[in-house]
Steps between C-alpha positions, in 0.01 A plus 500: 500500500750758429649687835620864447753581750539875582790712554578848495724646277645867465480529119299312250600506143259452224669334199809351463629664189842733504322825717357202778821345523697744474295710813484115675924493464517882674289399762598175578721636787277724660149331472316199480386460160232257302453545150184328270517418159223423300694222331580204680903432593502162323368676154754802494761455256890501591589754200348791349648565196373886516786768458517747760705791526635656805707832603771465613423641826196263498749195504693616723153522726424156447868394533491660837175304545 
């Protein structure tokens, strides 16, 4: 049988994408934060071989991050 343990968290973050972990990185400090993903941890894949570009104020943002 499958237990569930519960906790309280501050923040919970739907998706793990750039936005969710992004938001879960300028939290992390200030709140206790879970995140779901639909897809499981042992099936994501260690690259992404999309392009994305950023502003440069953006990366400074996530440098800062």
């Amino acid at each position: 049988m499958l237990q569930q343990e519960k906790s309280q968290v501050d923040v919970l973050i739907i998706g793990s994408g750039l936005v969710g972990n992004s938001l879960a990185l300028a939290l992390a400090d200030h709140a206790k934060i879970a995140m779901i993903e639909a897809t499981p941890a042992n099936s994501i894949q260690p690259t992404d071989e999309r392009t994305l570009a950023l502003s440069f104020a953006t990366r400074r943002i996530f440098q800062a991050l």
